[in-house]
Phi, psi and omega in degrees: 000301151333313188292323193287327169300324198288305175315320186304298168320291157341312189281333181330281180311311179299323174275324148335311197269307153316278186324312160296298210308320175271337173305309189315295189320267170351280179338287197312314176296346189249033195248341206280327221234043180287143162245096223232109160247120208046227184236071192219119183254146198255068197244047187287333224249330184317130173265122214301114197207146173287001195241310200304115202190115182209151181277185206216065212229119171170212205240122108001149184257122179240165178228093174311136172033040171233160150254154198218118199279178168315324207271305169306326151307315126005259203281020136289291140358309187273330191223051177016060177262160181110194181184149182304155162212156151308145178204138357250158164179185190281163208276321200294299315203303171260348210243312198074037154227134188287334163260108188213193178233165169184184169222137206229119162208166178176181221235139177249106158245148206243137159339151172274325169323332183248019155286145206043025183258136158330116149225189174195178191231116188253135178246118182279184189296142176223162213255019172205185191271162185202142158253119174252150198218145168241157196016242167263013199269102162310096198248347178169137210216112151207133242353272193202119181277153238174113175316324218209174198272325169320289188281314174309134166214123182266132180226122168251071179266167175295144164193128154272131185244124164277160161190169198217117211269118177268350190192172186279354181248161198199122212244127191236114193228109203248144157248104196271137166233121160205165193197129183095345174232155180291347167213151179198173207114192178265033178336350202233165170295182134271138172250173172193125148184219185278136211310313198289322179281341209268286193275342156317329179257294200308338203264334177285337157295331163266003170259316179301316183314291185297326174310292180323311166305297193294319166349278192324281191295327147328272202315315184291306183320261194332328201264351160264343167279335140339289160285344176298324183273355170202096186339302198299352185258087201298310192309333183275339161300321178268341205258349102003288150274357139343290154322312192293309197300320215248337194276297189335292182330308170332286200303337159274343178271182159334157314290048194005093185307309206280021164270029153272292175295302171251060222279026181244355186279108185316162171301327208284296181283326175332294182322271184322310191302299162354286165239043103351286194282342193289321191272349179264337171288306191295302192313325151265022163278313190297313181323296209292288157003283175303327161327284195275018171208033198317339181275317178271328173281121189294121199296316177319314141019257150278351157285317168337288231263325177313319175292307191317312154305308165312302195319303177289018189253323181286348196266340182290301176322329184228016171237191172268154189298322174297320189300263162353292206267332160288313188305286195319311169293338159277358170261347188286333186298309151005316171327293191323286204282336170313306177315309174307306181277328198274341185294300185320326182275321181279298208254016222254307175314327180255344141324308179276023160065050168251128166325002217229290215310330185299296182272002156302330187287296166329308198266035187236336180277351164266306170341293190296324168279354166277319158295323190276328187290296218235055158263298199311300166349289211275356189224007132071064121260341141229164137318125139178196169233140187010079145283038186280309172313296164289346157330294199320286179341290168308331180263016182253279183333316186296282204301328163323310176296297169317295176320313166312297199317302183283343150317317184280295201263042174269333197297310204286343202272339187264313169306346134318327172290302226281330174326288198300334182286329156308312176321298188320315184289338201273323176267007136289000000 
């Protein structure tokens, strides 16, 4: 038995290990395929294709605390004022402040084939405000860019920019701004390619992103509706909302959609909504935990850990956003030891033969590695992408099936009951 446990554990660790490893492997791959001299991107050589589509990830011309229009770049640029910087990354990274201001710039050359063909520009969500100018042209705006925190408003939406390419060189000058936040810069790639392939892959992320989403809260939905008409069934009430919450969650967290959806709702409640909901989820996950494992989990415990999660959802509802979000990341370490008491606690469970328990581990060990992913995500130690969603997804899907299961055959084992008691009444 003992033998059978360490394996379980073993595989645990090892699909853990497997899992960072393709996370990594992905980062790496998609840094690859730049063609990049000084801070001159070169795709001149690029053979004309409806698949053209490369990040725009090297090094860049900045102009520290200035804004700067194209043309005033132009002639800064000849007469070699500025200084390189790498993208993406951060104003601390160039400035050694986390909030600051600049202008970013560098020059694309293109096939000539594709002078007067549709292209566009995908700026994924950024952790600051932007103006984007393809030549001397405004091609895309997100929120107001600003010297100070006063004239700056930060919008972290997703955005695509078109424009019809006047020459093979085509010159990109972003003014960048943040304020007010624990980060700021260009953190995220930059895209560049043929206009059609550009919005085809952002819209399939958001049809995969939302299929899921929707999935998810179907499932929770039912399953809290469920339980209202039959009380005694706590676990589908918690495990329900759970869902709902982590369905929510989606649409505020990285790449935030719901500046898509709600495109008049401020930067200010998003954020809170954000970890609002990141924090109302962990919190009936840990409940839903304790649930299922009510002999090994210390109820203390979990009261414990439940106020600590309250405390942030109320100091996040009433404080600014730098304030929260430093708060958070430093309670976040808390995971760790949790994390630890909860494998101890799952397997104290599976010593007691609970049948649930094998696969409560597994999935709680892709859930945790998925918190830890897009934690690292939120504190821009690597690139890479969100898997809290589809994490979910899986571990919903697992637990649905189970649930069905045991659910159906207590129905079928008490309609059984109730047969021999008729048989019985009937042969009095």
């Amino acid at each position: 038995m003992i033998d059978k446990q360490k394996r379980y554990v073993l595989a645990c660790i090892a699909m853990l290990c497997i899992m960072w490893w393709i996370t990594d492997w992905n980062v790496s791959a998609e840094q690859s395929n730049e063609d990049l001299v000084s801070d001159i991107f070169d795709f001149s050589d690029q053979l004309q294709s409806k698949d053209f589509y490369v990040n725009l990830d090297g090094q860049w011309h900045f102009f520290k605390e200035e804004f700067l229009t194209p043309a005033q770049v132009k002639s800064r640029w000849s007469s070699g004022d500025g200084q390189a910087a790498a993208l993406p990354d951060s104003f601390q990274s160039h400035t050694g402040n986390i909030n600051s201001f600049g202008t970013y710039s560098t020059i694309i050359k293109i096939p000539k084939e594709y002078i007067g063909q549709a292209l566009a520009i995908y700026i994924p969500y950024q952790y600051s405000a932007y103006t984007l100018y393809v030549d001397q042209n405004v091609i895309s705006k997100n929120g107001a860019v600003g010297q100070d925190s006063t004239s700056h408003a930060a919008e972290m939406s997703p955005s695509i920019g078109y424009f019809f390419a006047q020459s093979d060189e085509v010159l990109l000058t972003i003014q960048v701004s943040s304020f007010n936040h624990i980060r700021g810069g260009l953190e995220n790639s930059i895209y560049f390619g043929e206009a059609s392939t550009v919005s085809r892959k952002f819209n399939m992320n958001i049809i995969a992103t939302l299929f899921i989403n929707g999935c998810i809260f179907i499932i929770g939905l039912f399953m809290v509706l469920f339980s209202l008409y039959r009380r005694q069934e706590q676990a589908f009430f918690i495990f329900g909302m759970f869902s709902m919450l982590i369905s929510a969650r989606a649409l505020f967290a990285d790449p935030f959609y719901y500046t898509l959806i709600f495109s008049d709702m401020s930067w200010l409640w998003g954020t809170r909504l954000e970890y609002i909901l990141t924090e109302a989820s962990s919190m009936f996950y840990v409940i839903l935990l304790w649930h299922w494992h009510k002999e090994e989990f210390s109820k203390k415990v979990m009261y414990v850990l439940a106020a600590v999660h309250m405390a942030l959802i109320v100091t996040t509802l009433f404080t600014q956003p730098v304030f929260f979000q430093t708060l958070f990341f430093k309670v976040f370490y808390l995971a760790v030891p949790t994390f630890f008491y909860l494998i101890y606690v799952i397997y104290k469970s599976i010593h007691n033969q609970n049948r649930n328990a094998k696969v409560n581990l597994i999935g709680m060990g892709i859930i945790f590695l998925a918190f830890f992913n897009d934690f690292a995500i939120g504190k821009n130690w690597y690139q890479s992408w969100p898997l809290m969603l589809p994490a979910v997804g899986v571990y919903v899907l697992i637990n649905v099936i189970l649930m069905s299961k045991d659910f159906a055959e207590r129905t079928q084992k008490t309609e059984q009951q109730n047969r021999q008691l008729l048989a019985l009444n009937a042969s009095n």
